[in-house]
C-alpha positions as CSV (number, residue, x, y, z in Angstrom):
1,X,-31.2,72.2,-8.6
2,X,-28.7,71.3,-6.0
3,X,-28.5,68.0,-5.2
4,X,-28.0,66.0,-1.9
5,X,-28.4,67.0,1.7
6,X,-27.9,70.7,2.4
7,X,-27.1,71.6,5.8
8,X,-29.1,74.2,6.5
9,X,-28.0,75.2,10.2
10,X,-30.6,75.0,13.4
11,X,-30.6,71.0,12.6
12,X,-32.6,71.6,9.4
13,X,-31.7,69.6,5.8
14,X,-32.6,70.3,2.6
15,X,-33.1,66.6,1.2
16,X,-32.7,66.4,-3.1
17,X,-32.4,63.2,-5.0
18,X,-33.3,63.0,-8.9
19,X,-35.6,60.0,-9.8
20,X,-37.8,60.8,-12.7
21,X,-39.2,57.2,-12.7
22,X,-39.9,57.0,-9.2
23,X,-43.2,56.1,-7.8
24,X,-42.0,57.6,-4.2
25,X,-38.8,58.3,-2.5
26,X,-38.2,59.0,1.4
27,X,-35.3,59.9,3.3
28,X,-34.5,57.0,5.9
29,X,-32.6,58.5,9.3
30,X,-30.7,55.6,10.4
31,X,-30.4,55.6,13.9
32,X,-32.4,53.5,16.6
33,X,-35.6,54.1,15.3
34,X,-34.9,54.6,12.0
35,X,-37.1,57.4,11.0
36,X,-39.0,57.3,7.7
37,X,-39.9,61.0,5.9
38,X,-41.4,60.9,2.5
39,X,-40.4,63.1,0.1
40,X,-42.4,65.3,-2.0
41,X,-41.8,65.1,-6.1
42,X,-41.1,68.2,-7.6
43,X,-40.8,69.3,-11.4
44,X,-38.2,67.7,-13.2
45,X,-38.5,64.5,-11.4
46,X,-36.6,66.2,-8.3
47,X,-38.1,65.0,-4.8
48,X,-37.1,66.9,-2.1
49,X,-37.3,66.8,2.1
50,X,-36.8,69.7,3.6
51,X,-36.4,68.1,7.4
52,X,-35.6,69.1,10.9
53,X,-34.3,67.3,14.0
54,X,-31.0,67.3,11.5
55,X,-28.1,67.7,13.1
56,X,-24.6,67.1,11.3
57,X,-23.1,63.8,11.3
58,X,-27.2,62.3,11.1
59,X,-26.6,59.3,9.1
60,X,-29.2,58.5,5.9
61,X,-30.7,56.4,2.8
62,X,-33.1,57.2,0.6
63,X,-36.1,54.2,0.3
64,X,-36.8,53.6,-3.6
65,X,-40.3,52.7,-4.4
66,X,-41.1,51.6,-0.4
67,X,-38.3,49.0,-1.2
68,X,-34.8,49.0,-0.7
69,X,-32.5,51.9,1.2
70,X,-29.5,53.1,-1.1
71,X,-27.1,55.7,-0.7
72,X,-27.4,59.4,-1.5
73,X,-25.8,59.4,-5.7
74,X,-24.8,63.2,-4.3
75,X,-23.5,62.4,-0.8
76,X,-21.2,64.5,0.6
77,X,-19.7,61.3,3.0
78,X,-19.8,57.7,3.3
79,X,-18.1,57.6,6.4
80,X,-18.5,53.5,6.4
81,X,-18.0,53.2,2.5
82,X,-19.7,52.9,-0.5
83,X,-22.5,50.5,0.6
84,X,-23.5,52.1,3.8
85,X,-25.3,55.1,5.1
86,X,-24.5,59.0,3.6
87,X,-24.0,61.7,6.2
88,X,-24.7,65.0,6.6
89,X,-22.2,67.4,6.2
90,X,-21.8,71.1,7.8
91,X,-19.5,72.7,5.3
92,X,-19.1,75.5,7.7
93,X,-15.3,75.8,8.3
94,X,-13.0,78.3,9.7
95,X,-11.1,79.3,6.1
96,X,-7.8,82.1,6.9
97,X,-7.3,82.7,3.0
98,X,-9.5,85.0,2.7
99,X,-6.4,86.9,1.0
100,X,-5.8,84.3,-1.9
101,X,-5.8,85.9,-5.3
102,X,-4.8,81.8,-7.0
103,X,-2.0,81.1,-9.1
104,X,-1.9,81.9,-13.0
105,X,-1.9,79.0,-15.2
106,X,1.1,80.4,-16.7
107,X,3.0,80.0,-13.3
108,X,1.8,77.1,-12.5
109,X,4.4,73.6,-12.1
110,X,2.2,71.4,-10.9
111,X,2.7,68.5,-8.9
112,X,0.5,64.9,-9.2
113,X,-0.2,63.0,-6.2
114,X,-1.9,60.2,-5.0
115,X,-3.3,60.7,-1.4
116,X,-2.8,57.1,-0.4
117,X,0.6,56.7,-1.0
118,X,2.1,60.2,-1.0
119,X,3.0,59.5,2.9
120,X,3.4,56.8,5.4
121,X,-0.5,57.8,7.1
122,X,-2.1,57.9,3.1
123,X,-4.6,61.4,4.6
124,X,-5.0,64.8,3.5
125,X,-3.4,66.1,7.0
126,X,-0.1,64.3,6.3
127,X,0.1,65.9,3.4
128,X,0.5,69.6,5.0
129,X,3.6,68.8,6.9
130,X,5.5,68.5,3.3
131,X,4.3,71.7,2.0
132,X,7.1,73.5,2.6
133,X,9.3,70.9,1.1
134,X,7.5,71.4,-2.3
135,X,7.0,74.7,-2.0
136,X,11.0,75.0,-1.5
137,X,11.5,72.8,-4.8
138,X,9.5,75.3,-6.7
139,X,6.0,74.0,-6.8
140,X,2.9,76.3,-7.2
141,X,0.4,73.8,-7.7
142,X,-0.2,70.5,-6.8
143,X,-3.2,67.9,-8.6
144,X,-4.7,65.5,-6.5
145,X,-5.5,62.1,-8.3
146,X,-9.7,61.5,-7.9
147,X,-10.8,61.9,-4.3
148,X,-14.6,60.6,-4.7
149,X,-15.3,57.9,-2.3
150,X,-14.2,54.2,-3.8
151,X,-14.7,50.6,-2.2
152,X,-12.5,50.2,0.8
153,X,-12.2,46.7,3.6
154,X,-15.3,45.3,4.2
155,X,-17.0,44.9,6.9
156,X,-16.2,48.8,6.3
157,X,-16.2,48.8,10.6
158,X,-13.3,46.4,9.9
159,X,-10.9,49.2,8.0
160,X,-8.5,50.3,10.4
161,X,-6.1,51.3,8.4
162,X,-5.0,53.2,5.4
163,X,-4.5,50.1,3.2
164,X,-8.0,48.8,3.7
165,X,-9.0,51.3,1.2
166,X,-6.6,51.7,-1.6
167,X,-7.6,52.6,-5.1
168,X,-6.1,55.1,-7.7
169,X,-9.2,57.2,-7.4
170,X,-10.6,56.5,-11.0
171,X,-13.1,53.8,-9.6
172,X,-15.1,56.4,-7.1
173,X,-19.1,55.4,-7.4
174,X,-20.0,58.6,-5.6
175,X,-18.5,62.3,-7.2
176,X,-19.5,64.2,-4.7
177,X,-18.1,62.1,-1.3
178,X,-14.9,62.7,-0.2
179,X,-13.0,59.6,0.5
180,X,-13.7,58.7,4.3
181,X,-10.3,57.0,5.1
182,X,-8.3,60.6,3.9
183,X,-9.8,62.4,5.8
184,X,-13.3,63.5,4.8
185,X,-14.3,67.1,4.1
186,X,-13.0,68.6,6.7
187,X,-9.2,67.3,6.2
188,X,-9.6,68.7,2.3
189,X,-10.4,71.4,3.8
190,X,-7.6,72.0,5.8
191,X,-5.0,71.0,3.3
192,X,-6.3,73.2,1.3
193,X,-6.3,75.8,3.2
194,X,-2.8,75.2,4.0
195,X,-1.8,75.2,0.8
196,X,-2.8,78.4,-0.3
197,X,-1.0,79.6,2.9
198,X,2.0,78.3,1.4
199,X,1.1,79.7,-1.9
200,X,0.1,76.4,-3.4
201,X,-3.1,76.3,-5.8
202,X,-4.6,72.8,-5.8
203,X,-6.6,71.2,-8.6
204,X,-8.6,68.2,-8.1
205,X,-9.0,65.5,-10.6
206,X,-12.5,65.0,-11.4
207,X,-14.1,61.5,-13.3
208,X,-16.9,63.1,-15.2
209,X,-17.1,59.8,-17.5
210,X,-17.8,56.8,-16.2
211,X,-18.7,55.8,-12.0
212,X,-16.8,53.2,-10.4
213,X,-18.7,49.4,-10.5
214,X,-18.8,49.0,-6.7
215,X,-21.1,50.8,-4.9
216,X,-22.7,51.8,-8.2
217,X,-26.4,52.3,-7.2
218,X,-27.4,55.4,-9.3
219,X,-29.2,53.4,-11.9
220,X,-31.7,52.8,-9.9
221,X,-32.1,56.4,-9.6
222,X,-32.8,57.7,-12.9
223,X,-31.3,57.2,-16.4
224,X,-27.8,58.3,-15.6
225,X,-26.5,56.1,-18.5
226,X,-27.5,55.6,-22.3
227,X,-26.9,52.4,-24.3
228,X,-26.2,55.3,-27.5
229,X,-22.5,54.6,-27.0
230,X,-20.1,52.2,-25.6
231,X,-16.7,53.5,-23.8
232,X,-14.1,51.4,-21.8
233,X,-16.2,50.8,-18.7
234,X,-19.5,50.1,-20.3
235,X,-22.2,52.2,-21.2
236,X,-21.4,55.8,-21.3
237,X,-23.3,58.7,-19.3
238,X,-26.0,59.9,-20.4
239,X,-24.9,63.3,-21.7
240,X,-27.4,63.9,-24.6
241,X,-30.1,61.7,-24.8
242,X,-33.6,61.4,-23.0
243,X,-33.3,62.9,-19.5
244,X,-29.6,64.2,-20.3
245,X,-30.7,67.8,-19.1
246,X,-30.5,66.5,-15.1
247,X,-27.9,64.5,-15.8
248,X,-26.2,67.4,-16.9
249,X,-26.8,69.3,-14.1
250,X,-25.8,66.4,-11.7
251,X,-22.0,66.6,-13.1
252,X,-22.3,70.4,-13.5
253,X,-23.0,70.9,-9.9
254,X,-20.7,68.7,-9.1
255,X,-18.0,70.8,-10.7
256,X,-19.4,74.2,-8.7
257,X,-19.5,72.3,-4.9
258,X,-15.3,70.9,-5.5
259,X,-15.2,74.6,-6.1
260,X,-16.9,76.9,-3.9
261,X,-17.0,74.7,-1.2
262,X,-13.3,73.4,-1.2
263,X,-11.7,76.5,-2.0
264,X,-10.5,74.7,-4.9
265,X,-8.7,76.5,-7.9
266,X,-9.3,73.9,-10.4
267,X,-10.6,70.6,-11.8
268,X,-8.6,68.0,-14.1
269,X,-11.2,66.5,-16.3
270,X,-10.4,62.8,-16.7
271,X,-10.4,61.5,-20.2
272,X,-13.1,63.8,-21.6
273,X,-13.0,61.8,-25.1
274,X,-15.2,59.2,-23.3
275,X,-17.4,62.2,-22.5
276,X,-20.4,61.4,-25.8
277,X,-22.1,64.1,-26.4
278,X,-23.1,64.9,-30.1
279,X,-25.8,67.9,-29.0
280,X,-25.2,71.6,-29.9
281,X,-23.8,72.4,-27.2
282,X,-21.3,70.4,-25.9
283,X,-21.3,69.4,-21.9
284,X,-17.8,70.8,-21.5
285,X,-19.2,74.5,-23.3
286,X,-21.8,74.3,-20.4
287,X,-19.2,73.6,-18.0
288,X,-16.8,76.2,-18.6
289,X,-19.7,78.7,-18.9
290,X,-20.5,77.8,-15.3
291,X,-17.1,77.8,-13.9
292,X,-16.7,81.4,-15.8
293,X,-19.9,82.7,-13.8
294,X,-18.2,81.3,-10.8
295,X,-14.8,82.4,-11.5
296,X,-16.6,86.0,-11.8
297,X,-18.3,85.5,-8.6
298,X,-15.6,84.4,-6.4
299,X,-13.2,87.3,-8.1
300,X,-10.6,84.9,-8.9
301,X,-9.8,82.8,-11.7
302,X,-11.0,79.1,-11.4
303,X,-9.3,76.6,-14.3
304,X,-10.3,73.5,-15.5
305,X,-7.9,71.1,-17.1
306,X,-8.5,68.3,-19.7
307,X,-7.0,64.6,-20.0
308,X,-7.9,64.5,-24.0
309,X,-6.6,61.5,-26.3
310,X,-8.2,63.5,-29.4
311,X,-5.5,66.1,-29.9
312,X,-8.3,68.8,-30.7
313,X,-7.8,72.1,-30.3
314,X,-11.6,72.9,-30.0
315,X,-11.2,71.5,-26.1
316,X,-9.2,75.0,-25.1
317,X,-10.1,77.3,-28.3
318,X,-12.7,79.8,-26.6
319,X,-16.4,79.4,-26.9
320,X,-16.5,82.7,-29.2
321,X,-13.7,80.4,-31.6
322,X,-16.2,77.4,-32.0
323,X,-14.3,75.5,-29.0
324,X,-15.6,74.3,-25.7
325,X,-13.6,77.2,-23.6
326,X,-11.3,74.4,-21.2
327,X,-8.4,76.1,-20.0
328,X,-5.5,73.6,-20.7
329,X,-5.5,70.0,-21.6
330,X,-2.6,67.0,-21.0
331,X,-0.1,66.9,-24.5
332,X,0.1,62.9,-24.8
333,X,2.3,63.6,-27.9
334,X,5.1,65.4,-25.7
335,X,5.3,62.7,-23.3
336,X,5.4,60.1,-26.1
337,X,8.2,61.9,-28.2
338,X,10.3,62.8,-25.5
339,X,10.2,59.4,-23.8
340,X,10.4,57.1,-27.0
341,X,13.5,59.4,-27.8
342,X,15.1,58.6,-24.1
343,X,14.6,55.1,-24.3
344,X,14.0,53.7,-27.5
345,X,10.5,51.9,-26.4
346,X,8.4,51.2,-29.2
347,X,5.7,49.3,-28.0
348,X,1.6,50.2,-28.2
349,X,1.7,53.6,-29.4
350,X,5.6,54.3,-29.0
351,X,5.9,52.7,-32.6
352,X,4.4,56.2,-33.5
353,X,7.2,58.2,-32.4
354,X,10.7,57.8,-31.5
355,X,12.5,60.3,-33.6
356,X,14.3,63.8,-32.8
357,X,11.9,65.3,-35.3
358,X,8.7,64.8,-32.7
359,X,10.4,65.8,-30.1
360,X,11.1,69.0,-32.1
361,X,7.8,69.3,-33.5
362,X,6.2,68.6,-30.1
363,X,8.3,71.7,-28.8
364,X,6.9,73.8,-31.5
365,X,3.1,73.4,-31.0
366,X,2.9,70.3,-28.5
367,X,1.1,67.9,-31.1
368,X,2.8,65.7,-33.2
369,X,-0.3,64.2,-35.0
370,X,-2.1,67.2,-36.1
371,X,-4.3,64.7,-39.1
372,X,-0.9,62.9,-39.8
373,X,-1.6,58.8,-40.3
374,X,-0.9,57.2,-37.1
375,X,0.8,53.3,-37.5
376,X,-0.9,52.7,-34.3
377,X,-3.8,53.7,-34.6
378,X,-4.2,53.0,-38.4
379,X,-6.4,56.2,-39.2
380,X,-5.3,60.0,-39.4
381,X,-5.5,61.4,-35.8
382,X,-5.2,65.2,-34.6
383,X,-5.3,68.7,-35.7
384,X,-2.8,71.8,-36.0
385,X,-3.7,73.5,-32.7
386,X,-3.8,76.9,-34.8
387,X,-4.1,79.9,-32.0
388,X,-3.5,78.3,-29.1
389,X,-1.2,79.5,-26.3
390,X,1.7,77.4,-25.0
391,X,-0.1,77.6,-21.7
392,X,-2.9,76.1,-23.1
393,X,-1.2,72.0,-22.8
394,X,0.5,70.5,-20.1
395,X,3.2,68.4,-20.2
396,X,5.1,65.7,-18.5
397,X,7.3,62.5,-18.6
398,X,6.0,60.8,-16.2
399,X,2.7,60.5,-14.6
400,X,0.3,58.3,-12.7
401,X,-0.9,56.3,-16.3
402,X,2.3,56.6,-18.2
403,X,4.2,54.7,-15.1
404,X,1.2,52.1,-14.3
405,X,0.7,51.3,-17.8
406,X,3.8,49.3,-17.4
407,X,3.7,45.8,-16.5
408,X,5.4,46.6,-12.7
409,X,5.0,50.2,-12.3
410,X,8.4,51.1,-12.7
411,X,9.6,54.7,-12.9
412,X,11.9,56.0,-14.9
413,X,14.3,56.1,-12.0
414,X,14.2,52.0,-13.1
415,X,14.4,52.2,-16.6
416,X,17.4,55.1,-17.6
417,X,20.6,56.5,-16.8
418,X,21.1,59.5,-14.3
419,X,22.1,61.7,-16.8
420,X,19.0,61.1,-18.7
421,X,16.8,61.3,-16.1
422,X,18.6,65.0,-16.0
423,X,17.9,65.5,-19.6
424,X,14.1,64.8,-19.1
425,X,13.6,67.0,-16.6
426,X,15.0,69.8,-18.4
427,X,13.2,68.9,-21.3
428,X,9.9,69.1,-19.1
429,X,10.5,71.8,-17.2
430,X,12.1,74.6,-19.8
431,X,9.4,74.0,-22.4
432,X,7.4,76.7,-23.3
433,X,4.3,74.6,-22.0
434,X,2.9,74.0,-18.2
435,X,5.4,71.2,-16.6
436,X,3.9,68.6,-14.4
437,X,5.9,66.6,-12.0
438,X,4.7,62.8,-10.6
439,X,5.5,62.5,-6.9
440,X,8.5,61.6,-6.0
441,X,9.8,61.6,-9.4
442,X,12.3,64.6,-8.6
443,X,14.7,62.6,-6.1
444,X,14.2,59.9,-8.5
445,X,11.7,57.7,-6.5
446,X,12.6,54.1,-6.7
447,X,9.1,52.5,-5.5
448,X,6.7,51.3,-8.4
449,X,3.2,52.9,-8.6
450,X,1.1,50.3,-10.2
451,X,-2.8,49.5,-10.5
452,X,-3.8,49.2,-7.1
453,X,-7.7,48.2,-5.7
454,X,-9.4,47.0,-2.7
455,X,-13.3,44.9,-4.2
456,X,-15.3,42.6,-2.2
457,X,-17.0,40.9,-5.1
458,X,-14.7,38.1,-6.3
459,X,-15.9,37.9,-9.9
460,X,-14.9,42.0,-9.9
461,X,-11.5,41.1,-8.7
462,X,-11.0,38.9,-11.2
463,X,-12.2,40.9,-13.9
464,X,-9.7,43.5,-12.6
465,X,-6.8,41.1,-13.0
466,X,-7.6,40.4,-16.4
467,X,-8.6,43.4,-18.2
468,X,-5.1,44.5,-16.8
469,X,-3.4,41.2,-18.5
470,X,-5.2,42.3,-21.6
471,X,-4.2,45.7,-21.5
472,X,0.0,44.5,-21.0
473,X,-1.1,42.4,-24.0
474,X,-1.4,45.3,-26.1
475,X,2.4,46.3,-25.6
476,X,3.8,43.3,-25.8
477,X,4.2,42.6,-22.3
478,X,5.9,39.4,-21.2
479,X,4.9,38.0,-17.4
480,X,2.4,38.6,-15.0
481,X,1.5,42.0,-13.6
482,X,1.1,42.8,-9.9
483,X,-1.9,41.8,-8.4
484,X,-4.1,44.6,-8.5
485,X,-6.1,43.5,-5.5
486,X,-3.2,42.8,-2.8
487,X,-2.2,44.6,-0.2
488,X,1.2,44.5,-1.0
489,X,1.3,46.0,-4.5
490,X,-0.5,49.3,-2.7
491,X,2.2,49.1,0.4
492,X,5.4,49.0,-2.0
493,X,3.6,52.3,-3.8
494,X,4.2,54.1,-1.0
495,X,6.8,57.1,-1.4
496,X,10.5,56.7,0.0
497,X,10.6,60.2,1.0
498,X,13.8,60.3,3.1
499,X,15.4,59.0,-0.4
500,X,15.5,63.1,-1.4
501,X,18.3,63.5,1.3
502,X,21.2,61.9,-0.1
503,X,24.0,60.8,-2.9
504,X,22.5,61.1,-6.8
505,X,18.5,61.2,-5.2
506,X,19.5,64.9,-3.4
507,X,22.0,65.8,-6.3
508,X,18.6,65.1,-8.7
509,X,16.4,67.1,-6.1
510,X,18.9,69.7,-6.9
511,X,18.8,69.5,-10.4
512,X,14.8,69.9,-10.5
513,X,15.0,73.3,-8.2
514,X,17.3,74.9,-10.6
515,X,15.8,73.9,-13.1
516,X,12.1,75.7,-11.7
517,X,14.2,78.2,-10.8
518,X,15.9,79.2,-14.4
519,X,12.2,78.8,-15.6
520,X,11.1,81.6,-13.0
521,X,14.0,84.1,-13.1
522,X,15.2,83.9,-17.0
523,X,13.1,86.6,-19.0
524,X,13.0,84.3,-22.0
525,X,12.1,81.3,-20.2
526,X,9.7,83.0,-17.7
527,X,7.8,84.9,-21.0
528,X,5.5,81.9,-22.9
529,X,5.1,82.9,-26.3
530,X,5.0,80.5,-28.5
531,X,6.2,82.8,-31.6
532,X,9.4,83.6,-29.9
533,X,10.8,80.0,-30.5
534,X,12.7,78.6,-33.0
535,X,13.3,74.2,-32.6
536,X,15.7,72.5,-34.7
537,X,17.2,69.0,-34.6
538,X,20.3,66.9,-35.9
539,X,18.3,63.6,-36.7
540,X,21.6,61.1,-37.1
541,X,23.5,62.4,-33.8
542,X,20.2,62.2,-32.3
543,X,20.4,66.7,-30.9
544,X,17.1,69.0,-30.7
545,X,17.9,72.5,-30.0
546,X,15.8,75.7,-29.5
547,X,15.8,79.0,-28.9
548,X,13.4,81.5,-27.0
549,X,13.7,85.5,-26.6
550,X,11.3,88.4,-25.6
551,X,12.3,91.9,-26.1
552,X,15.1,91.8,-23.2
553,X,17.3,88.6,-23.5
554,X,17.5,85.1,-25.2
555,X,17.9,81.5,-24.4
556,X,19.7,78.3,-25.9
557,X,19.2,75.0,-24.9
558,X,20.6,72.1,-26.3
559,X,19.9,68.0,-25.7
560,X,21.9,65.2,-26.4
561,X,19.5,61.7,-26.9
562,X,22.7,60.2,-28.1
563,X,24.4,57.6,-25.6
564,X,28.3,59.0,-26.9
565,X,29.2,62.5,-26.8
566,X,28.3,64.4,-30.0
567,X,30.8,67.6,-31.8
568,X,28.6,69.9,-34.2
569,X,29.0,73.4,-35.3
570,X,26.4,76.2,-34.1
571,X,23.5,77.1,-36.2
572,X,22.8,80.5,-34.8
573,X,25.1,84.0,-35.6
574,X,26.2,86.1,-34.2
575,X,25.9,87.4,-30.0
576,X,27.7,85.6,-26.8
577,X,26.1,83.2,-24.9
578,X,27.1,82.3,-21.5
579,X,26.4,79.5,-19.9
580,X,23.8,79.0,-17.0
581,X,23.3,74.9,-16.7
582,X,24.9,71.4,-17.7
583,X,24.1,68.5,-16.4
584,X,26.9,67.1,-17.6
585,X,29.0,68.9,-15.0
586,X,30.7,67.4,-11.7
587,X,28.3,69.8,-9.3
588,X,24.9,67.5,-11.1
589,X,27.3,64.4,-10.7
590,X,27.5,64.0,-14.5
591,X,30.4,62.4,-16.6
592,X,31.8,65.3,-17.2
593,X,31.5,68.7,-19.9
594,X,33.3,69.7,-22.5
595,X,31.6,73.0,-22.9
596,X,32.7,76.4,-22.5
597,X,31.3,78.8,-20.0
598,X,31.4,81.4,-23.4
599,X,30.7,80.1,-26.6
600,X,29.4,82.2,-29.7
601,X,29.1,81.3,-33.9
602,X,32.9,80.5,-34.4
603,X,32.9,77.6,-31.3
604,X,32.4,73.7,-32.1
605,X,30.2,72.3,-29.9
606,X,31.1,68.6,-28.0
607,X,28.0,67.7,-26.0
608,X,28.2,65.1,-23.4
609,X,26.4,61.7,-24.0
610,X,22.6,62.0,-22.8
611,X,23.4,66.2,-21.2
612,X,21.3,69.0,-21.5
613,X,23.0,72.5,-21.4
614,X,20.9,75.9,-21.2
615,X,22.8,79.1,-22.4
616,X,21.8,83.1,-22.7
617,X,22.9,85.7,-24.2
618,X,25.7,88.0,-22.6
């Protein structure tokens, strides 16, 4: 059953809403007379309108029970925010990629961003004019943080301007509606359709767990939540208890419209280990089934991606395996290593890693924990990921948690050298897995991105403040965080874009395209196999090594985590390698190398404090 209000052209609407415990529903026009249609119950506990005297742009409510009005839980708009009328929305739209075959998951570096503060306007059409700018670093994807509408400025006739809505995203009460103030359906539309004529895939980041608190009127629609389990934000969907079937179908459809009607080539599933469902068949299983019928249909390959904190291989092992069929999922345990490694953090769950010997294990099959005993958590956490592909996990060292989880939002640009910013990227990027890049992060983006939110409710605002207080708690954190609720911690979030054009911020730039590019053009590097590698580390001078091949050529990479230049003999026999990168050179600005553009099993090795250097075989 598809849900909401279909346009149906001629000014006709196909009215759904789900309320199995409703005595009566009608659709309420809201206009100047503010016509009332009842709507007629269907099996299920679907009621359905189909209406004319329509047209797109018709504002409307549905009336619960002859009471209150409240929004459409499926609408396609809020134009006024999350309290006021839906609209109707003509998805007609004048696509010109008709052409576009997507982008393999494989080939894929994908870049994060937040809408809001990617540019100066904080919309989807601003975005388009820095396509080819991305597209000339190397980029071939880019993820856009949750999109579903959120609470903005209120009275919402009052929000002039981008900052009167500003959230991360995460706290959208309506998974259908495209946030008003970026644009609306139509301005997705067209970035989207720009992107793919730039050769861009996009993947949308989808909250399948939890709604936001504002706004939140689905309740009173039907049993959309179960008191079975507890997660984070309260009670947990309703996935598999009484009812679950149309909640199922709510999300599942949800999934299918991002996808067919946006063009879309993919979906990151938030934090799908707050997803409870202990049936058969797992929600995720029926996801991917429908998204493989779709795939199929459209005759191109549509991914979805998973934010997991479980470190279970049954999220990507395919359905015929036992697992749930998800394409790829986030690797937590890369990021962790290599960052603990680069700075020595060991708060929260840092004090789990922190040597060369995670980083190296986190090369070789992207989990650390795979049912090892975690300090932090105090239980055994993870399994061996046995069969999976390299292009199964992405990986990162920075992203939009890992840099607002900190008590000001500061990137890494704040918190390390140049020369190991260098180091991480390389790390990053020449893994074997799926790189993904924050925004801004290769120029070395100065401005913090922190917890931002925009609530008219004073006791929600202050229950914002301190559940982030508590959180800080957790790591330690001395002094108060940004107020989450101001509209200055959103302004000084805003990207520094010109910042890419000069001194160490263009040199870094630099750095990141050749880095994309050497990923790209070298056989070894350009080949993921996750049997061609071989990782090895020198724990006390603080070096991880590897080496990849295929049949044609192989690749060396070494990385220095120690802050003094480190001298050790080769561990490899045999061949000539030639060099094709150092960050410690003068052209990356760097302090300066001491290795040879030739070097093969007889040459000692003196690696630059904090350097990476990429070799291959001549």
């Amino acid at each position: 059953m598809k849900l909401g209000a279909h346009y149906l052209g001629d000014d006709r609407c196909q009215f759904t809403v789900w309320g199995p415990k409703l005595d009566s529903a009608a659709v309420l026009i809201v206009s100047q007379d503010n016509r009332l249609e009842p709507m007629v119950r269907q099996d299920d506990g679907y009621w359905t309108l189909a209406a004319t005297d329509i047209p797109p742009g018709t504002r409307y409510m549905y009336q619960l029970n002859g009471g209150e009005a409240r929004p459409d839980p499926a609408s396609h708009l809020q134009p006024d925010g999350v309290h006021a009328a839906s609209e109707v929305v003509d998805h007609h739209f004048q696509w010109t990629d008709q052409d576009w075959s997507g982008v393999p998951l494989e080939a894929m570096i994908i870049y994060e961003l937040h809408v809001g503060t990617f540019t100066p306007e904080g919309t989807f059409d601003a975005i388009v004019a820095r396509l080819p700018k991305l597209r000339e670093l190397g980029i071939t994807a880019i993820e856009l943080m949750p999109i579903a509408q959120y609470p903005g400025n209120h009275p919402p006739q009052a929000a002039t301007h981008d900052h009167d809505y500003r959230n991360w995203g995460y706290d959208g009460a309506y998974v259908y509606g495209v946030q008003n103030s970026y644009g609306g359906p139509v301005g997705l539309k067209r970035l989207v359709d720009a992107c793919h004529q730039a050769g861009i895939a996009v993947i949308l980041d989808v909250v399948y767990n939890h709604f936001g608190p504002e706004g939140n009127y689905i309740s009173a629609f039907g049993p959309y939540f179960t008191e079975v389990y507890l997660t984070p934000w309260g009670s947990a969907v309703n996935y598999d208890d009484r009812h679950s079937p149309e909640v199922r179908n709510f999300f599942i459809q949800n999934a299918v419209y991002w996808l067919r009607h946006y063009h879309l080539d993919g979906l990151r599933l938030d934090a799908v280990h707050a997803i409870y469902d202990l049936g058969a068949r797992h929600f995720l299983e029926e996801l991917a089934d429908t998204v493989a019928t779709l795939s199929a249909e459209v005759g191109r390959k549509l991914y979805l991606i998973a934010e997991s904190d479980l470190n279970d291989p049954r999220i990507v092992r395919s359905i015929e395996q036992g697992g749930y069929g998800i394409d790829a999922q986030w690797s937590d345990d890369f990021h962790h290593a290599l960052y603990a490694l680069l700075t020595n953090d060991r708060s929260g769950y840092y004090e789990d890693f922190g040597k060369c010997e995670h980083l190296a294990k986190a090369f070789q099959q992207s989990f650390v924990y795979d049912w090892q005993y975690s300090q932090h958590r105090q239980r055994y956490h993870g399994r061996v990921p046995q069969g999976c592909a390299p292009s199964q996990f992405i990986v990162c060292i920075q992203n939009h948690d890992q840099i607002g989880n900190r008590l000001m939002g500061e990137r890494l640009s704040q918190l390390m050298s140049f020369e190991a910013l260098k180091l991480a990227a390389g790390a990053v990027i020449l893994s074997p897995y799926i790189p993904l890049l924050f925004m801004g992060e290769e120029y070395g983006e100065t401005a913090p991105f922190t917890y931002f939110v925009s609530h008219s409710d004073p006791s929600l605002i202050e229950a914002v403040r301190q559940g982030r207080k508590q959180e800080f708690a957790a790591f330690h954190c001395e002094g108060e965080p940004l107020d989450p609720e101001a509209v200055e911690t959103f302004l000084m979030c805003k990207l520094n874009w010109e910042q890419r054009q000069a001194g160490k911020q263009q040199i870094l730039w630099s750095f990141y395209q050749q880095l994309i590019q050497l990923r790209q053009t070298l056989p070894a590097l350009h080949q993921i196999d996750g049997d061609a590698l071989e990782v090895s580390f020198i724990e006390t001078d603080r070096i991880v090594w590897w080496r990849r091949w295929d049949a044609e050529q192989q690749t060396l990479c070494l990385m220095n985590f120690n802050s003094q230049e480190v001298t050790i003999q080769p561990m490899w026999l045999g061949d000539r390698w030639q060099k094709q990168l150092d960050s410690a050179e003068a052209a990356w600005m760097g302090t300066g190398s001491r290795l040879l553009a030739e070097i093969s099993s007889a040459t000692s090795l003196t690696l630059s404090p904090q350097s990476l250097a990429v070799y291959k075989v001549v």
